[in-house]
C-alpha positions as CSV (number, residue, x, y, z in Angstrom):
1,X,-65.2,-1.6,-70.0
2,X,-67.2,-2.3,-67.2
3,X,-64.6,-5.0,-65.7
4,X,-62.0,-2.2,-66.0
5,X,-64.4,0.1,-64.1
6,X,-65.3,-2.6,-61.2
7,X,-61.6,-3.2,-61.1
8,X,-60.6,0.6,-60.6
9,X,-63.2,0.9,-58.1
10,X,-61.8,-2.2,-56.4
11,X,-58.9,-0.7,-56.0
12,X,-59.7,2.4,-55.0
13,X,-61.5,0.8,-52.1
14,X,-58.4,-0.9,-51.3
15,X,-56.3,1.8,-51.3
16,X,-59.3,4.3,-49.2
17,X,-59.1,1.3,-46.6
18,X,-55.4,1.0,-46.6
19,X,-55.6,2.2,-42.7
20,X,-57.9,0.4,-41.4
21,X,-56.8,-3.4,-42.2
22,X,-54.2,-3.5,-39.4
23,X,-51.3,-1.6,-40.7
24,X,-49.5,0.3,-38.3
25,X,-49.4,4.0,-38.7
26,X,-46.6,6.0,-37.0
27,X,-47.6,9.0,-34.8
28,X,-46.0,12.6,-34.5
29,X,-45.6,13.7,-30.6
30,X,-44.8,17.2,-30.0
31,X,-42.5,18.4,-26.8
32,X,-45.0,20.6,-25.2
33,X,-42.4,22.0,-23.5
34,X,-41.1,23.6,-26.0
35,X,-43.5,25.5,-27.1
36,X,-42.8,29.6,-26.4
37,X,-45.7,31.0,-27.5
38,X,-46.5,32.9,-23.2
39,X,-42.9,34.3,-23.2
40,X,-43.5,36.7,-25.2
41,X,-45.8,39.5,-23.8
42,X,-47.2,41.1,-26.8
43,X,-47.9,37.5,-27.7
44,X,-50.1,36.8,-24.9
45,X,-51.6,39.8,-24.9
46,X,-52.7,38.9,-28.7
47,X,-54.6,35.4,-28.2
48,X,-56.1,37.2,-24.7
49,X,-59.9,35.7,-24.5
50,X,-62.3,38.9,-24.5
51,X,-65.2,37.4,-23.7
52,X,-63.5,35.6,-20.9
53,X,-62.7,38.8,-19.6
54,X,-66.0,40.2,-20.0
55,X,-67.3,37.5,-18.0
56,X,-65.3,38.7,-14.9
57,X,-67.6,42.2,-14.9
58,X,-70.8,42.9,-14.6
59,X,-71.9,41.1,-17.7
60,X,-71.2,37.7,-16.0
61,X,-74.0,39.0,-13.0
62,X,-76.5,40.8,-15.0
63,X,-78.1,40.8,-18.3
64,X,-76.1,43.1,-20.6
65,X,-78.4,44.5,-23.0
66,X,-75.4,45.6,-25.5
67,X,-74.3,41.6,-26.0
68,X,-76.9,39.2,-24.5
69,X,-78.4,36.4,-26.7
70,X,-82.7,36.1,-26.8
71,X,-82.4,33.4,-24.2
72,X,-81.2,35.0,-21.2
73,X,-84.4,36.9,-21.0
74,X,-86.4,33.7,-20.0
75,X,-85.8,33.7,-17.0
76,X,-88.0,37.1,-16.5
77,X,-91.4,37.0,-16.9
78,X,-93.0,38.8,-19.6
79,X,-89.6,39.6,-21.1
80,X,-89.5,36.7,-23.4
81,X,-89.7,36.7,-26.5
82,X,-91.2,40.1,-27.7
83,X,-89.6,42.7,-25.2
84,X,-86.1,40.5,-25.7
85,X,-86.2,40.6,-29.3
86,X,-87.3,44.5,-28.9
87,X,-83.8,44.6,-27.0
88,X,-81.7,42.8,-29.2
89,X,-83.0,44.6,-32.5
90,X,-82.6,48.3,-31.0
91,X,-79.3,47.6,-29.5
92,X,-76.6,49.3,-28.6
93,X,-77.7,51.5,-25.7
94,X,-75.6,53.6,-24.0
95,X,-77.1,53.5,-20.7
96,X,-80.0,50.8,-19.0
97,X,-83.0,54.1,-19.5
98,X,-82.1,54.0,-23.1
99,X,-84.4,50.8,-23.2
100,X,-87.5,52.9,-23.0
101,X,-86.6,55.0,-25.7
102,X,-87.4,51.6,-28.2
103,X,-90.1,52.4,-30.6
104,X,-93.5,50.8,-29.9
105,X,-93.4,50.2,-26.4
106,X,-96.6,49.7,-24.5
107,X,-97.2,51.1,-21.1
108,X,-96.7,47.4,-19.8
109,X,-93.3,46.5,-21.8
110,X,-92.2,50.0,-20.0
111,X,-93.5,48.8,-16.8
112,X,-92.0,45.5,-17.2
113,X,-88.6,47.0,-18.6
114,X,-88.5,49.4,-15.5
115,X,-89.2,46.4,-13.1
116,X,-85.7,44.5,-14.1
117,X,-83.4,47.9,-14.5
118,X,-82.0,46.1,-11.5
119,X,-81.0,42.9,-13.4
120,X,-79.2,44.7,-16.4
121,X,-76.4,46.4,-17.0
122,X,-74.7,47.7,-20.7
123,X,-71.2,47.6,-21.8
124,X,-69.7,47.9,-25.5
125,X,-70.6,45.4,-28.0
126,X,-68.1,42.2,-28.3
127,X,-68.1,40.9,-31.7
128,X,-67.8,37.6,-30.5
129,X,-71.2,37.8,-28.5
130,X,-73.2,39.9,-31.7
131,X,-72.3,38.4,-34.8
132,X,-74.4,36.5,-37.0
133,X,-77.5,35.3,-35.8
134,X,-76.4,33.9,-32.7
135,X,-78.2,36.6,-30.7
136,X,-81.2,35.4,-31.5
137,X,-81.5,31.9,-32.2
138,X,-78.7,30.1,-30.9
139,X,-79.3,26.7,-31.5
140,X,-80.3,25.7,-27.4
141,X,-83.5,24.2,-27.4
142,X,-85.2,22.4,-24.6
């Protein structure tokens, strides 16, 4: 029983590493040129990148508080990581004052808040940019 095992596995090895011993192995090309998936407008219009988009406004200058991930925040000082988590957990706003309506803001938080107004701007949430956790850890560490 156990040679018939050691032979199986044998030969499943074989067969696993067919590929790599030096047999050749025929490769599909695809005419690029005939692809039509532009000529169609409602097509384009479908795969259209939002975020891309979004990054030709405002959003792509400023800090928008509505879609903004935890990091941007850095580089302000004494915005990260408390008042920028305080951001991200009471989002949406519908305007930049909204900010100071958070719950549990110090005097100084306000101040500091008030300080940037300059450096932020809101717009409607993009999925792509709030889902999952993302927003506030995503994944970029120094």
């Amino acid at each position: 029983m156990k040679r018939l095992v050691g032979v199986f596995v044998v030969l499943g090895l074989l067969i696993g590493c067919w590929g790599w011993i030096g047999l050749p192995q025929s490769a599909i090309a695809v005419n690029l040129n005939s692809l039509t998936l532009n000529s169609s407008p409602l097509l384009a219009e479908e795969f259209r990148n939002l975020v891309d988009d979004k990054m030709g406004t405002e959003f792509g200058k400023k800090i928008d508080l509505n879609n903004t991930n935890v990091r941007a925040f850095l580089q302000y000082p004494g915005m990260y990581p408390t008042l920028a988590r305080m951001v991200l957990k009471y989002a949406p706003f519908e305007k930049i004052e909204d900010v100071l309506d958070m719950p549990d803001l110090t005097d100084s938080q306000k101040d500091i808040l008030q300080a940037n107004f300059d450096k932020f701007t809101v717009s409607d949430p993009t999925d792509a940019l709030v889902e999952g956790g993302d927003r506030f850890n995503n994944g970029i560490y120094r």
